[in-house]
C-alpha positions in Angstrom: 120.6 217.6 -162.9 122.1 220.8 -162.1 121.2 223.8 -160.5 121.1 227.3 -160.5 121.2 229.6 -157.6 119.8 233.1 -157.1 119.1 234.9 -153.9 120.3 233.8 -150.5 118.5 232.4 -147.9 118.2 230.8 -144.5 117.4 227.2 -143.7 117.2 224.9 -141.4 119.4 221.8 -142.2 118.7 218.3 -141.6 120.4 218.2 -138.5 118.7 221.1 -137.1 121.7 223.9 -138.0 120.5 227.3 -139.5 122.5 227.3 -142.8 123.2 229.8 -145.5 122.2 229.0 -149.0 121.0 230.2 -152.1 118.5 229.8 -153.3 117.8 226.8 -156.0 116.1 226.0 -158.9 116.5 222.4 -160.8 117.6 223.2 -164.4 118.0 219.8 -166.7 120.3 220.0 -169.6 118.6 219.3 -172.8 115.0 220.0 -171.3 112.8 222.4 -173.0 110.6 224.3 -170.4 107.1 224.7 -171.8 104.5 228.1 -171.4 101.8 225.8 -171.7 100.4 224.9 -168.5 97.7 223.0 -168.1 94.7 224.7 -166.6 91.4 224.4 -165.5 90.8 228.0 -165.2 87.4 229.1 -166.6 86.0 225.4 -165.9 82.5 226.6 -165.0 82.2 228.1 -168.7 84.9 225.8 -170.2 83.0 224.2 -173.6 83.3 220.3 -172.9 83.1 217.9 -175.3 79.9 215.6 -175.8 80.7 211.6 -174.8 77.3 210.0 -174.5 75.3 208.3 -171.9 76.9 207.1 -168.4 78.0 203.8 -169.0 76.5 201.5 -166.3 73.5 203.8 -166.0 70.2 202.5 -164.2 68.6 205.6 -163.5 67.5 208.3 -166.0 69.5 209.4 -169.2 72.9 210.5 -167.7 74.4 212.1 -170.9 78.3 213.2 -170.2 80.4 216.1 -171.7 84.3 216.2 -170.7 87.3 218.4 -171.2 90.2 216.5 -171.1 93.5 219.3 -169.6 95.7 216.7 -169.1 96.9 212.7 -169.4 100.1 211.7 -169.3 101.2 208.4 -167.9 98.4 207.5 -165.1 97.8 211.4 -164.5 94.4 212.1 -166.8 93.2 215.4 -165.7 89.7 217.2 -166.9 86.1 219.2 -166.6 83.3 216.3 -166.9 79.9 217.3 -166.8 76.6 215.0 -166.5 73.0 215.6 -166.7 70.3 213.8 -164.3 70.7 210.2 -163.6 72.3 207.7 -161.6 74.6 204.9 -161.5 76.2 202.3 -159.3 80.0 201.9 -159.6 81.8 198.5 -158.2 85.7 198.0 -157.0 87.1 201.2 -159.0 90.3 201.0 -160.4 92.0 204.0 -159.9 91.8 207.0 -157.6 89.7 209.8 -158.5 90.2 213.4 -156.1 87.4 215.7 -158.0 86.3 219.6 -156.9 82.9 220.3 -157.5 82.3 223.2 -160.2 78.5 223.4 -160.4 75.2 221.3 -160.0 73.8 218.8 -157.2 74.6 215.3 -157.0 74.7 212.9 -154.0 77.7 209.9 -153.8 77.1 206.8 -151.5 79.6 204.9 -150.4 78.5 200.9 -150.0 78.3 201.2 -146.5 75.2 203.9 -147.2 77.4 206.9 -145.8 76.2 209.8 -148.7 78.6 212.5 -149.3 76.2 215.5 -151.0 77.7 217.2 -153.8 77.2 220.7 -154.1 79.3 223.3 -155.4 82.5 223.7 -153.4 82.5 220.5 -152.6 85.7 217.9 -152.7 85.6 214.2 -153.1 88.1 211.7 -153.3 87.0 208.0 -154.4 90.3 205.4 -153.8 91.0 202.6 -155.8 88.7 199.8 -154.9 85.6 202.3 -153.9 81.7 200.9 -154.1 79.5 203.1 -153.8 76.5 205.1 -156.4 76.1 208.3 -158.2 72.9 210.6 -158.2 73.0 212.9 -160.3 70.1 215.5 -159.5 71.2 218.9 -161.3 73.7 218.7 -164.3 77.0 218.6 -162.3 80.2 219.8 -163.5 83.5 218.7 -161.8 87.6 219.1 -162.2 89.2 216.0 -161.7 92.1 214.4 -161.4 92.8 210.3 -161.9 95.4 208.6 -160.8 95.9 204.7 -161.7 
């Protein structure tokens, strides 16, 4: 990797010293920077893709739209939407951190702990989570997995 330098600037080295540096941006040989960042930017109005019902679902008639922004390696990023219903999900296998776009919804953890969704809200299930979905109003999320 090599780098570029452009203005100067003060840190504080590892040791503690106030050094002067410039400042640095990583530029790799050979790589081609892209314009195309992924984005969930307009995700409340973003037109989502129709998937079907909610797998696993014992409650209702869950029916699930989705977005997909990103997946690369174990990163798949999206908008997901569901209508009313619920489910129960057991040992999870990868790590979902998901930001609440619109619509009502309450998660409970196995341990009964309920973490109401609303909009605003921010939820992180880990790998191995047990817990249940309630889906009250259509909820749309952005989320990010990680397995």
């Amino acid at each position: 990797m090599e780098f570029w330098s452009g203005q100067s600037a003060t840190v504080a080295g590892g040791s503690g010293h106030v050094i002067k540096v410039k400042d640095f941006l990583p530029v790799k040989r050979g790589f081609e920077m892209s314009n195309a960042i992924p984005s969930a930017a307009g995700a409340a109005d973003m037109a989502l893709e129709p998937v079907g019902q909610r797998a696993g679902a014992d409650v209702g008639d869950p029916q699930v739209s989705m977005h997909t922004i990103f997946n690369e390696g174990s990163i798949h990023a999206g908008v997901w939407e569901c209508t009313p219903g619920g489910w129960p999900t057991e040992n999870r296998g990868d790590t979902e951190t998901a930001s609440i776009v619109s619509g009502r919804g309450v998660i409970t953890d196995a341990d009964g702990t309920e973490q109401v969704l609303a909009p605003g809200a921010v939820v992180t299930l880990p790998t191995g989570w047990s817990g249940r979905w309630d889906i009250t109003e259509t909820l749309r999320k952005v989320f990010v997995i990680v397995s």
